[in-house]
PDB file as gemmi writes it, atoms N, CA and C in Angstrom:
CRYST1    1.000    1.000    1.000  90.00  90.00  90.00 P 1                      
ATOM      1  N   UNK A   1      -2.420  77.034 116.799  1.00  0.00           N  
ATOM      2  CA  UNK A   1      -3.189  78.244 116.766  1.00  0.00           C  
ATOM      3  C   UNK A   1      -3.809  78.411 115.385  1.00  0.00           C  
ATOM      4  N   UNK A   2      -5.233  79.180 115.450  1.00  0.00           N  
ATOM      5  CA  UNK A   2      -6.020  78.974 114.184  1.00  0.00           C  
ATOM      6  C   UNK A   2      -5.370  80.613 113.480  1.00  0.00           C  
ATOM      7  N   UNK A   3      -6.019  81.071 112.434  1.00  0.00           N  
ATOM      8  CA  UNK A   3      -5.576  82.323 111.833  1.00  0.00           C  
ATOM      9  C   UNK A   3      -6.177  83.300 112.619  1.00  0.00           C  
ATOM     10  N   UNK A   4      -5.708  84.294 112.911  1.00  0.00           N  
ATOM     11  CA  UNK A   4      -6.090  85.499 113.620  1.00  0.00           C  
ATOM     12  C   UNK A   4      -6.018  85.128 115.311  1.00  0.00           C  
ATOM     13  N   UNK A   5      -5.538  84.252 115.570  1.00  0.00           N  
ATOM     14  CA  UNK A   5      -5.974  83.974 116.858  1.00  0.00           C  
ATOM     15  C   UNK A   5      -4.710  84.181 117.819  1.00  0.00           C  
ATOM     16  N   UNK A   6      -4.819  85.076 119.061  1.00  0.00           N  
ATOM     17  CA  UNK A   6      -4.235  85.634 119.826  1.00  0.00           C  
ATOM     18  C   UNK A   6      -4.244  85.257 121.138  1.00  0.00           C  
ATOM     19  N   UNK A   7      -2.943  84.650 121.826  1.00  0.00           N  
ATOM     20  CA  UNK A   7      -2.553  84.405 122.955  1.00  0.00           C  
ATOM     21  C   UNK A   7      -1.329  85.374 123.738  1.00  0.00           C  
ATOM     22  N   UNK A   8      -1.808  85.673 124.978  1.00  0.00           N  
ATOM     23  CA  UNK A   8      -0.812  86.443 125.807  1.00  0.00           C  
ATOM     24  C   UNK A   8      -0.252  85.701 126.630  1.00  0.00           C  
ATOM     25  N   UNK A   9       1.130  85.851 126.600  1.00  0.00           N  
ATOM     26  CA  UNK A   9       2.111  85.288 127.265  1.00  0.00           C  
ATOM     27  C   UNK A   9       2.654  86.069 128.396  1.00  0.00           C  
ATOM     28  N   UNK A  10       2.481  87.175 128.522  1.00  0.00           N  
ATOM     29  CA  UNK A  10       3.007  88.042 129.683  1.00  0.00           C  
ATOM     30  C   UNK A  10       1.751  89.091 129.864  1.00  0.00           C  
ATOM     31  N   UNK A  11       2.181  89.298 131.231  1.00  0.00           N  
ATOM     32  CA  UNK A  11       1.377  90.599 131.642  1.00  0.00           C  
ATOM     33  C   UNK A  11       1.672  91.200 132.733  1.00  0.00           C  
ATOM     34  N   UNK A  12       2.209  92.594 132.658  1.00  0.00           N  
ATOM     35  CA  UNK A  12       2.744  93.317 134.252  1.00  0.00           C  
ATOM     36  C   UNK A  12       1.927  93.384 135.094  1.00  0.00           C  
ATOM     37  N   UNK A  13       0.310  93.416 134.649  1.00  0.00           N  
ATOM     38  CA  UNK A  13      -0.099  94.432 135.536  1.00  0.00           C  
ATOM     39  C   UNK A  13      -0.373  95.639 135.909  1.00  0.00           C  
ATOM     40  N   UNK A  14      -1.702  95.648 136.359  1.00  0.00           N  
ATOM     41  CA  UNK A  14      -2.168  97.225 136.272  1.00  0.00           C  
ATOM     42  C   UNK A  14      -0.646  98.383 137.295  1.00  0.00           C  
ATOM     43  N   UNK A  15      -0.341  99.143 136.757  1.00  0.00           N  
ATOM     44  CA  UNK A  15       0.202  99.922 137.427  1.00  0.00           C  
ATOM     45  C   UNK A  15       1.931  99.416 138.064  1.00  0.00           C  
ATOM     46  N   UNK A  16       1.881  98.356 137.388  1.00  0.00           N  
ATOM     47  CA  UNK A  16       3.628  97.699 137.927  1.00  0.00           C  
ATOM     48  C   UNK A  16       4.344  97.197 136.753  1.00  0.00           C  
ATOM     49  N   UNK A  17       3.963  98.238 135.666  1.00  0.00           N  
ATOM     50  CA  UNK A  17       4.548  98.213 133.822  1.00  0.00           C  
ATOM     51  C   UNK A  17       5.812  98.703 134.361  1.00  0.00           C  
ATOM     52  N   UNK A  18       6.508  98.683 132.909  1.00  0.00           N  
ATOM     53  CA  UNK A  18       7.495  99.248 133.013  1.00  0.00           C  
ATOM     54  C   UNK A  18       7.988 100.978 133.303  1.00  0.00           C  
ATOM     55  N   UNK A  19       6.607 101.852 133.409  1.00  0.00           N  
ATOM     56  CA  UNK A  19       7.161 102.873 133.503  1.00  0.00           C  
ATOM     57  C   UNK A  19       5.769 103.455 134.925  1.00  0.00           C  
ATOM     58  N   UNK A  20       5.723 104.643 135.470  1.00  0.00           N  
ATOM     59  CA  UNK A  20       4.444 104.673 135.961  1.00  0.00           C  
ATOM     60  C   UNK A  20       3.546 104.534 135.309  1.00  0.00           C  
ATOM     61  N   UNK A  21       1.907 103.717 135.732  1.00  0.00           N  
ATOM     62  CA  UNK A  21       1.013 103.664 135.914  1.00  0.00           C  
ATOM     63  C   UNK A  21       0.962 102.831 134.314  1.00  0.00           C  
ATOM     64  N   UNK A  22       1.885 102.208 133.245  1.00  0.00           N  
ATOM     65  CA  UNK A  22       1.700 101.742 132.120  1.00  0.00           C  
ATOM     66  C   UNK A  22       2.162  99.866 132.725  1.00  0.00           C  
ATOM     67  N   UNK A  23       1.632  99.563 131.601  1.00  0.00           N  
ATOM     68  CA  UNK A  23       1.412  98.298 131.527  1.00  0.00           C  
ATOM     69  C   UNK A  23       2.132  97.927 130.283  1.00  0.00           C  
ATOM     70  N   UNK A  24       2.461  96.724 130.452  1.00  0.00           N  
ATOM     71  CA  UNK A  24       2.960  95.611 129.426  1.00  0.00           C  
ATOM     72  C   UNK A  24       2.412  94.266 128.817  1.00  0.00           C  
ATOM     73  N   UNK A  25       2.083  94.136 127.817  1.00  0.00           N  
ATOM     74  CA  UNK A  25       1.309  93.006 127.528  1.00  0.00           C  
ATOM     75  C   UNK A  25       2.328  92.123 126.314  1.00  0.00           C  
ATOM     76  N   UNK A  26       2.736  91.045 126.263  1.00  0.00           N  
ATOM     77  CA  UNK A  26       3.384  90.358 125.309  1.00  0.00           C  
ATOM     78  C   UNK A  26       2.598  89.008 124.899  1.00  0.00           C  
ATOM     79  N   UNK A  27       2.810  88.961 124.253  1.00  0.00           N  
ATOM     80  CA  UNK A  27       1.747  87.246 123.298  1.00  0.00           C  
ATOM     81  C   UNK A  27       2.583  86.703 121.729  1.00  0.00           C  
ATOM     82  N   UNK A  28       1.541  86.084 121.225  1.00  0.00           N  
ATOM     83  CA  UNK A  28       1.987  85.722 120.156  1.00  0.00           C  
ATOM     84  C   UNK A  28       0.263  85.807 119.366  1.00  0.00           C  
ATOM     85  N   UNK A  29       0.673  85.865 117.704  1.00  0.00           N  
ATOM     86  CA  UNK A  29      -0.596  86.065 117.166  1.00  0.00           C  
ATOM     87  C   UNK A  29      -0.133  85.266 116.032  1.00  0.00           C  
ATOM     88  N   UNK A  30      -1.386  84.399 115.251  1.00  0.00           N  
ATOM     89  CA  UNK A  30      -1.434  83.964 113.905  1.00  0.00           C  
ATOM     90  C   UNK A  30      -1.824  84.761 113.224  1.00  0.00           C  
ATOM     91  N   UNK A  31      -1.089  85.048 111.883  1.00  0.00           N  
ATOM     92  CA  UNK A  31      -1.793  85.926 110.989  1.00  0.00           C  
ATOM     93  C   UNK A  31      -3.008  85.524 110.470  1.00  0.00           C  
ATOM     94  N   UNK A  32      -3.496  86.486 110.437  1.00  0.00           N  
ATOM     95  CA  UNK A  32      -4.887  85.717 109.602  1.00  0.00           C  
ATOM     96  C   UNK A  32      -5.564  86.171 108.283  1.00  0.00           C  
ATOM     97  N   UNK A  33      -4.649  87.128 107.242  1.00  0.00           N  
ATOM     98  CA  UNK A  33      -4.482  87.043 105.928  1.00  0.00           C  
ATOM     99  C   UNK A  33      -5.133  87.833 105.463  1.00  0.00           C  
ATOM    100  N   UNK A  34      -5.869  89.001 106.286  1.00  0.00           N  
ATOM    101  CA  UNK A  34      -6.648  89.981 106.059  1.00  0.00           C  
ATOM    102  C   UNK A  34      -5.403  92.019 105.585  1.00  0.00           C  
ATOM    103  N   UNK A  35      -4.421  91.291 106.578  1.00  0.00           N  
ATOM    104  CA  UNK A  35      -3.671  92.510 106.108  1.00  0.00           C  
ATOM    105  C   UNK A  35      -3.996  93.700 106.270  1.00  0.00           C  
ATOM    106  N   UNK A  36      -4.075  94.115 108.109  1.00  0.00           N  
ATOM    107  CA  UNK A  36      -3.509  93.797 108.784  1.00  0.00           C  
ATOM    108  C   UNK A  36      -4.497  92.334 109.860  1.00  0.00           C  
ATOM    109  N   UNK A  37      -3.525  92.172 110.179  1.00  0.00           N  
ATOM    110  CA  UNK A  37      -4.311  91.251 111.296  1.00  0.00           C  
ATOM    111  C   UNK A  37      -4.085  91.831 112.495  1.00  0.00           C  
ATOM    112  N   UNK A  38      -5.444  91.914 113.412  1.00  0.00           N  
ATOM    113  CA  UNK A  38      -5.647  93.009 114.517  1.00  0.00           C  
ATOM    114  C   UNK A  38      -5.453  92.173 115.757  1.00  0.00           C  
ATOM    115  N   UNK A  39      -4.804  92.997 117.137  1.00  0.00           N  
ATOM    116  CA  UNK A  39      -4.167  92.280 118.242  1.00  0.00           C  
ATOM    117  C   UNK A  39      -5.248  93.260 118.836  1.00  0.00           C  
ATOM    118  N   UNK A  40      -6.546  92.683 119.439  1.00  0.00           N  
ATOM    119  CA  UNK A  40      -7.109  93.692 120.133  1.00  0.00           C  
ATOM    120  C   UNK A  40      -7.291  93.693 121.673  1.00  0.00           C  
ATOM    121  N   UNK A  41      -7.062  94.527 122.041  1.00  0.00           N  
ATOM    122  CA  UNK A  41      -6.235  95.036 123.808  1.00  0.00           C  
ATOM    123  C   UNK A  41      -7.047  95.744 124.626  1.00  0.00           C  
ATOM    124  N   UNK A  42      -8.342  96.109 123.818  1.00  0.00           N  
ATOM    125  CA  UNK A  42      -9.283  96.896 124.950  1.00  0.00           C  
ATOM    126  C   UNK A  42      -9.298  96.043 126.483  1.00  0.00           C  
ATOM    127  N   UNK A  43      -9.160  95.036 126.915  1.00  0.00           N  
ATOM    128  CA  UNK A  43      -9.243  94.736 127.699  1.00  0.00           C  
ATOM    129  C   UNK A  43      -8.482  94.745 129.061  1.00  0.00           C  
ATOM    130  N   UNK A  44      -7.454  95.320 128.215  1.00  0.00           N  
ATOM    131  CA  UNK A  44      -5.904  95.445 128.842  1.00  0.00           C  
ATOM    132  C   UNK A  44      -5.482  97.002 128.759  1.00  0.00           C  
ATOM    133  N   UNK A  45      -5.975  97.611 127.629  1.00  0.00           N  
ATOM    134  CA  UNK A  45      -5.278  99.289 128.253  1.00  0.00           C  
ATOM    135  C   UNK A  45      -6.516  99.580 127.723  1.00  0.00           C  
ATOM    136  N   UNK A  46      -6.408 101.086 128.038  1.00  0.00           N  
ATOM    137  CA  UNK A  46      -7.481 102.286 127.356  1.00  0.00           C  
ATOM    138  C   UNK A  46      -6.691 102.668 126.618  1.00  0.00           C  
ATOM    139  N   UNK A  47      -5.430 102.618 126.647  1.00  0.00           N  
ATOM    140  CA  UNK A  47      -4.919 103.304 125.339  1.00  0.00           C  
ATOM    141  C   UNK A  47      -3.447 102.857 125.073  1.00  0.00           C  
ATOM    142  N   UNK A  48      -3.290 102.021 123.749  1.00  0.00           N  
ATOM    143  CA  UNK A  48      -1.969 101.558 123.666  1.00  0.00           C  
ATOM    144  C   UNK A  48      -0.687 102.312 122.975  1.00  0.00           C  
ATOM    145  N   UNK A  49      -0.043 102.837 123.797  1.00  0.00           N  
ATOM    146  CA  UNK A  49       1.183 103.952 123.500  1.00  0.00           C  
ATOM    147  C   UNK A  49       2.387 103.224 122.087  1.00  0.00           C  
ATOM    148  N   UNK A  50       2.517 102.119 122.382  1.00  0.00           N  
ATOM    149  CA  UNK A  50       3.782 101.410 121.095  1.00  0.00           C  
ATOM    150  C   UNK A  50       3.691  99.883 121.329  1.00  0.00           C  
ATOM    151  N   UNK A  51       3.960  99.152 120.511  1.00  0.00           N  
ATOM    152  CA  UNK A  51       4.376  97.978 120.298  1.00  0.00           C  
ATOM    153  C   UNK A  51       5.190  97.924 119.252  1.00  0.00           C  
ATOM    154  N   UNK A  52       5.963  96.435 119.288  1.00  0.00           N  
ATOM    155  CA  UNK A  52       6.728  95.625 118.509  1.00  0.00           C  
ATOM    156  C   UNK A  52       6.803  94.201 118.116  1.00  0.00           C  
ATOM    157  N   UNK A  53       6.815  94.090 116.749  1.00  0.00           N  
ATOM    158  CA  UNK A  53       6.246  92.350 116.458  1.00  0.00           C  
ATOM    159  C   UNK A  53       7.484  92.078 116.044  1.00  0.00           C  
ATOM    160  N   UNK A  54       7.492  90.643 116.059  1.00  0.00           N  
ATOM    161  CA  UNK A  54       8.633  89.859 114.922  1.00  0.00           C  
ATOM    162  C   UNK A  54       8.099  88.721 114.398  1.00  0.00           C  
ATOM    163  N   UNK A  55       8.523  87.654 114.138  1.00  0.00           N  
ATOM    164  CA  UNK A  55       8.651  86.447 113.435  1.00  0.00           C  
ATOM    165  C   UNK A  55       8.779  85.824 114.870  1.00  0.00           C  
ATOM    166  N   UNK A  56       7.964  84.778 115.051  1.00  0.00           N  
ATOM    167  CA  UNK A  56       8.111  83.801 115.911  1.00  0.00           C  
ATOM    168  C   UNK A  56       8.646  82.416 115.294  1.00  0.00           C  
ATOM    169  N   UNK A  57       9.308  81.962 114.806  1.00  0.00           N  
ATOM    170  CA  UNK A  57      10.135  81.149 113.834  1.00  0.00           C  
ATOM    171  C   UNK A  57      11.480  80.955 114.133  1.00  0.00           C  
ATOM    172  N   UNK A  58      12.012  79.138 113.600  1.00  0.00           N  
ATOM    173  CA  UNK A  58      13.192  79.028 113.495  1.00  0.00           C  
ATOM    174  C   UNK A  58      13.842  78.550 112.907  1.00  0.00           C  
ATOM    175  N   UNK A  59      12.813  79.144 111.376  1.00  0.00           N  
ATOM    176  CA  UNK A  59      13.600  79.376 110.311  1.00  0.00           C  
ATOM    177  C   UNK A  59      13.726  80.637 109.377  1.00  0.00           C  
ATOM    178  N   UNK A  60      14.301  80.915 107.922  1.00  0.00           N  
ATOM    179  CA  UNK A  60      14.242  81.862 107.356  1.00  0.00           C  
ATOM    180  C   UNK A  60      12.863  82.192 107.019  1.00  0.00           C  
ATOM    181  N   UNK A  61      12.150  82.911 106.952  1.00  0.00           N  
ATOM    182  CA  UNK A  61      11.456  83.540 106.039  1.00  0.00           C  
ATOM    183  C   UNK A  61      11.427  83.310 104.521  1.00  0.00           C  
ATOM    184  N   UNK A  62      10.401  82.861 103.346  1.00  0.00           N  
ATOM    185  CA  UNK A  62      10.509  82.922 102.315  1.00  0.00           C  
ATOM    186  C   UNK A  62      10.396  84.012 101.682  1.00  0.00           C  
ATOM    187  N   UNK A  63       9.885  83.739 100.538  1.00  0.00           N  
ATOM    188  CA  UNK A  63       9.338  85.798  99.594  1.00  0.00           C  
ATOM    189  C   UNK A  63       8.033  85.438 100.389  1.00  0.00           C  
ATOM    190  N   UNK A  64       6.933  84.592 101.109  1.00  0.00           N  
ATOM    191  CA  UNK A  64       5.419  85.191 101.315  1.00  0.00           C  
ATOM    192  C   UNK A  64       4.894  84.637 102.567  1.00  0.00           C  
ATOM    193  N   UNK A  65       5.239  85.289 103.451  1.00  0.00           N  
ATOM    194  CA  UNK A  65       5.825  87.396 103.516  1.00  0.00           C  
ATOM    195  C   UNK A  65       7.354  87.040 103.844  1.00  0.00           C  
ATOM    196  N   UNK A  66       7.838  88.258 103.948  1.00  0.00           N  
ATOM    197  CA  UNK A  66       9.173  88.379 103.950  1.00  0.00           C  
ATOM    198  C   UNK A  66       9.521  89.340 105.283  1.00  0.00           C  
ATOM    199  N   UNK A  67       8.264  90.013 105.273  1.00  0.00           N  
ATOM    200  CA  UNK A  67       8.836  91.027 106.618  1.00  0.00           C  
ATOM    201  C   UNK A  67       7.358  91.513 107.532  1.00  0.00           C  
ATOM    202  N   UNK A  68       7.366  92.096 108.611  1.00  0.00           N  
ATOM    203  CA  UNK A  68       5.996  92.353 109.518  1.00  0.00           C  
ATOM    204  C   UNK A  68       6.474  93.748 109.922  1.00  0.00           C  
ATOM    205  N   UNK A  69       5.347  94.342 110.124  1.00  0.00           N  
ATOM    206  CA  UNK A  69       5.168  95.395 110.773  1.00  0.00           C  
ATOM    207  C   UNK A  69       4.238  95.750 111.051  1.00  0.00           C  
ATOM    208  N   UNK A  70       3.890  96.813 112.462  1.00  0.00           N  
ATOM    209  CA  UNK A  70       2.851  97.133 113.173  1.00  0.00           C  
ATOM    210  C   UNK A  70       2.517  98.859 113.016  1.00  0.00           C  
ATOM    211  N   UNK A  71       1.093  98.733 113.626  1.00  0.00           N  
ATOM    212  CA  UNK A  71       0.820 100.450 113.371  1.00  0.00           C  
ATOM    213  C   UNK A  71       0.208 100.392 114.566  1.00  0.00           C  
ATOM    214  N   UNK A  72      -0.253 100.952 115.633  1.00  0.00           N  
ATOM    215  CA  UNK A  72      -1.484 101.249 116.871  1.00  0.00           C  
ATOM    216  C   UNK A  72      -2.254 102.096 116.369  1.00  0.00           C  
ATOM    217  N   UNK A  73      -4.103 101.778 116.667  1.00  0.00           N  
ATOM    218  CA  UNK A  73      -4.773 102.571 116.900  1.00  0.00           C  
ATOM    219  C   UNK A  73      -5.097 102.490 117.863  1.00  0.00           C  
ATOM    220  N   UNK A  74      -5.299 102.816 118.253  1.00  0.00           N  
ATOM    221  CA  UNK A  74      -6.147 103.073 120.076  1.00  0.00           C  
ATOM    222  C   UNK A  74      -5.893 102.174 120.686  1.00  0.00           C  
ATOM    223  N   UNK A  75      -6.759 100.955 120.869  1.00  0.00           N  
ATOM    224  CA  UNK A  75      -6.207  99.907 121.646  1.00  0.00           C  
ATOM    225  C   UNK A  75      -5.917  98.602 120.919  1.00  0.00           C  
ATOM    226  N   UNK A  76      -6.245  98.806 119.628  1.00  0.00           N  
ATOM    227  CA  UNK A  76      -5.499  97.619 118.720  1.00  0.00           C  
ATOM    228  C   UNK A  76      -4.029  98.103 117.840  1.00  0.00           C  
ATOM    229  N   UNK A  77      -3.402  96.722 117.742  1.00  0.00           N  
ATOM    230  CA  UNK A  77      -2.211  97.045 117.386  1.00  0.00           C  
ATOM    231  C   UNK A  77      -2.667  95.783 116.177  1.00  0.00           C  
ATOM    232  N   UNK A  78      -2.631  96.833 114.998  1.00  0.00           N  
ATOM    233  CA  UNK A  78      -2.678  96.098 113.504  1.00  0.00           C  
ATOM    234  C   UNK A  78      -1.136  95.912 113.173  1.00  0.00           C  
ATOM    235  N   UNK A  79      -1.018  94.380 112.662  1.00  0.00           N  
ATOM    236  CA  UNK A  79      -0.335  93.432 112.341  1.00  0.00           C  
ATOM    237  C   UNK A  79       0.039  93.908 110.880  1.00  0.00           C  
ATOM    238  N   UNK A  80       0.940  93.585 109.671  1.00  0.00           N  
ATOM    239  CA  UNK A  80       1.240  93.504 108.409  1.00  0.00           C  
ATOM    240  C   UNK A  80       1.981  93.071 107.742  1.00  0.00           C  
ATOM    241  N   UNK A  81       1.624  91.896 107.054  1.00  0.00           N  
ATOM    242  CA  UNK A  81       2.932  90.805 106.441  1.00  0.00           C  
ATOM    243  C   UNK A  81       3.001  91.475 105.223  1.00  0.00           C  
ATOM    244  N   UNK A  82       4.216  91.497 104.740  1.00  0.00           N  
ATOM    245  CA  UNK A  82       4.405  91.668 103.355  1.00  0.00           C  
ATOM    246  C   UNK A  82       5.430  90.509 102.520  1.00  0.00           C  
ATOM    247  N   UNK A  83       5.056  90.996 101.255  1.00  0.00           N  
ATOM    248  CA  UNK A  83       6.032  89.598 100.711  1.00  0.00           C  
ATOM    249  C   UNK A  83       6.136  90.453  99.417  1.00  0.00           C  
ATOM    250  N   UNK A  84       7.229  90.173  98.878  1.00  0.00           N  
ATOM    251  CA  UNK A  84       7.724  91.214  97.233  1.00  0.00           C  
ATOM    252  C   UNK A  84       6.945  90.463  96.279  1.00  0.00           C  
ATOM    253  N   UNK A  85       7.005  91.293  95.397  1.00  0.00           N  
ATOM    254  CA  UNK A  85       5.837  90.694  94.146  1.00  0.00           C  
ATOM    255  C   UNK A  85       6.256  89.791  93.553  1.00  0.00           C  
ATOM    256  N   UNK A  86       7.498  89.723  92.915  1.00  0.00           N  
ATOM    257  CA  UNK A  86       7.804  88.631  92.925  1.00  0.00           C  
ATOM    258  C   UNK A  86       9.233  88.440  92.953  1.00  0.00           C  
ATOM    259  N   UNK A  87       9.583  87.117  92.214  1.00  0.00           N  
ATOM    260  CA  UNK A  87      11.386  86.678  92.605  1.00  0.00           C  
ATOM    261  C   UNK A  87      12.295  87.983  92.076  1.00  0.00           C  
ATOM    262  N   UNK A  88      11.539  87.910  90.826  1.00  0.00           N  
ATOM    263  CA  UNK A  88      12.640  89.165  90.214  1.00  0.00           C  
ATOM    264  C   UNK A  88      12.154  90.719  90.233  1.00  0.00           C  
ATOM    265  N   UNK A  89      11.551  90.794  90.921  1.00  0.00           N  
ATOM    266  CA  UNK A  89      10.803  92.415  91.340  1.00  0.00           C  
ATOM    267  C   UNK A  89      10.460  92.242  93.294  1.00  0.00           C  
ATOM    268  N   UNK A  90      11.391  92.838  93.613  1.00  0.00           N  
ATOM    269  CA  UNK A  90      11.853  93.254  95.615  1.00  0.00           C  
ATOM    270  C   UNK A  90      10.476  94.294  95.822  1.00  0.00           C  
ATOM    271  N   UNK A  91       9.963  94.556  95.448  1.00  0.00           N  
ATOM    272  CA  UNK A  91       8.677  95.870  95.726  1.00  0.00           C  
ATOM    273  C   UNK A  91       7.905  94.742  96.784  1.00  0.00           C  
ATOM    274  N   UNK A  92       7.543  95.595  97.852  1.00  0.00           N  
ATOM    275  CA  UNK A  92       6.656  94.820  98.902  1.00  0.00           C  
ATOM    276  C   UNK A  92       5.342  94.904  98.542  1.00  0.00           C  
ATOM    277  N   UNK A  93       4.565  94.192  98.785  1.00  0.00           N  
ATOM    278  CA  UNK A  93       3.094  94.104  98.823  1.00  0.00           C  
ATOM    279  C   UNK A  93       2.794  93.804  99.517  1.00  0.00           C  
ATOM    280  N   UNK A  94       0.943  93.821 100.188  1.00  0.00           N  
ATOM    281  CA  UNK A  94       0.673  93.023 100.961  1.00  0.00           C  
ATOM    282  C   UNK A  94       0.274  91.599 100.737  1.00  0.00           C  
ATOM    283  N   UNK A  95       0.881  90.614 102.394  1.00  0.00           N  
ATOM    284  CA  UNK A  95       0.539  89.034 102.318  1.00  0.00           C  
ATOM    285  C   UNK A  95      -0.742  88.600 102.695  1.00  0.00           C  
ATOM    286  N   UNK A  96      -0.969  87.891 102.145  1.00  0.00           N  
ATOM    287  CA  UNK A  96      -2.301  87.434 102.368  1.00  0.00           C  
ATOM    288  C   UNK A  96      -2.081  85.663 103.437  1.00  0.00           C  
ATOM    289  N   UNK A  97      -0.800  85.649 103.904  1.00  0.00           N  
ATOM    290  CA  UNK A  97      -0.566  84.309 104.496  1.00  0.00           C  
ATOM    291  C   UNK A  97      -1.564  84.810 106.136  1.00  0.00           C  
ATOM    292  N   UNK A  98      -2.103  82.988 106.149  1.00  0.00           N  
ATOM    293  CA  UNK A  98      -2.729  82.895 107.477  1.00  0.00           C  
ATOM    294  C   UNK A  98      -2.087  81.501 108.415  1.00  0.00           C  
ATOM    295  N   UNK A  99      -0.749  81.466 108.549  1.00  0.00           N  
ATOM    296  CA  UNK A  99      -0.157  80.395 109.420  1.00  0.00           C  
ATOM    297  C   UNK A  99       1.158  80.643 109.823  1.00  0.00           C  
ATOM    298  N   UNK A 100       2.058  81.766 109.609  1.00  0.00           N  
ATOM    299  CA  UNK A 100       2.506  82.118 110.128  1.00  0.00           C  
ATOM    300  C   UNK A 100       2.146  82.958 111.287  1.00  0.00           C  
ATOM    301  N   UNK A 101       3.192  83.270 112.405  1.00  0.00           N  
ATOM    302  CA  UNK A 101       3.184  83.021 113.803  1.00  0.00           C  
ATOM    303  C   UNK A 101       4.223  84.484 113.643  1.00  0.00           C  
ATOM    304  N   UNK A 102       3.490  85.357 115.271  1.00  0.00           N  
ATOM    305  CA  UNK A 102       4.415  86.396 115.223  1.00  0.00           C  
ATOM    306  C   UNK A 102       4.396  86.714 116.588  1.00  0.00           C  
ATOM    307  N   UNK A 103       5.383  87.274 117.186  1.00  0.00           N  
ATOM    308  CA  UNK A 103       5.223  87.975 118.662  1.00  0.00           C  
ATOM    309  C   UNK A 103       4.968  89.167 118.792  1.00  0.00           C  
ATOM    310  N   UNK A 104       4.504  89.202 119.998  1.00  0.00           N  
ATOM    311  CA  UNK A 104       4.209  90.912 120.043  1.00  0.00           C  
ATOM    312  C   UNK A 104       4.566  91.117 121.401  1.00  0.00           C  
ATOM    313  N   UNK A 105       5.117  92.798 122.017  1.00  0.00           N  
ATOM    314  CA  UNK A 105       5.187  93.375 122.903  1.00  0.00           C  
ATOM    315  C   UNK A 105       4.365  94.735 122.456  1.00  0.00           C  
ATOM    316  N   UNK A 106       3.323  94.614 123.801  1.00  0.00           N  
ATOM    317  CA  UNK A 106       2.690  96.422 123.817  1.00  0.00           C  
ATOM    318  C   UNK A 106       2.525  97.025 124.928  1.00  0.00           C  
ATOM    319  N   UNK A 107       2.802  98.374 125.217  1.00  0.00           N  
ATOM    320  CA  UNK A 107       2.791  99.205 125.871  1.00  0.00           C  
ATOM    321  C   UNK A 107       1.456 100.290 125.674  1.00  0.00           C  
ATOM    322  N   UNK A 108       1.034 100.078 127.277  1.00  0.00           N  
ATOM    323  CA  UNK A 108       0.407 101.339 127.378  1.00  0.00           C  
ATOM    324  C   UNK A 108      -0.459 101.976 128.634  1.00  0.00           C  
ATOM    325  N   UNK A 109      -1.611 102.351 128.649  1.00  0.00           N  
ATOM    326  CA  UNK A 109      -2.413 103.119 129.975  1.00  0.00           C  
ATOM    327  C   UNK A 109      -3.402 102.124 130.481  1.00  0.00           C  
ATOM    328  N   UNK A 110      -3.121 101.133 131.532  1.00  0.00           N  
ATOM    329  CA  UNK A 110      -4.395 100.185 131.812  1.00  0.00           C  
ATOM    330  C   UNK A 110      -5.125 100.789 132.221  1.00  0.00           C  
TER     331      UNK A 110                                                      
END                                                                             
């Protein structure tokens, strides 16, 4: 997979999500070093209620990045690697890495 580039691995289905009338979408995404890197879903909901990323890896994590996290706007779910500034200072910043690999689960209104 190239940087930024997004594949879905699951999909419920309009109206047979996990809750009424919501949908489930799961994939995997390359970061692509922009910070955040965007998972975009218009195609799949009108409106995405939550998601959750991790590390698709099977190994540790170095310092760059060190940890991910997500935010939703509407129907994209922005991506965010961080990595500490440096060895001897833990303060997060943002990563600018584009080859690490992350999963995602999102929820919402197809």
């Amino acid at each position: 997979m190239a940087a930024g580039d997004v594949t879905i691995e699951f999909d419920s289905g309009r109206g047979g999500g996990i809750h009424r009338q919501q949908r489930l979408i799961a994939g995997v995404l390359t970061l692509d070093g922009g910070n955040p890197s965007p998972i975009a879903l218009a195609s799949y909901f009108r409106e995405v209620k939550g998601a959750v990323v991790s590390w698709r890896t099977s190994s540790a994590q170095g310092v760059d990045p060190t940890t991910v996290t997500c935010v939703v706007s509407g129907t994209t779910v922005n991506v965010y690697a961080w990595k500490v500034t440096s060895s001897g200072n833990p303060t997060l910043i943002a990563s600018t890495d584009n080859a690490n690999r992350v999963s995602f689960i999102a929820w919402g209104i197809p």
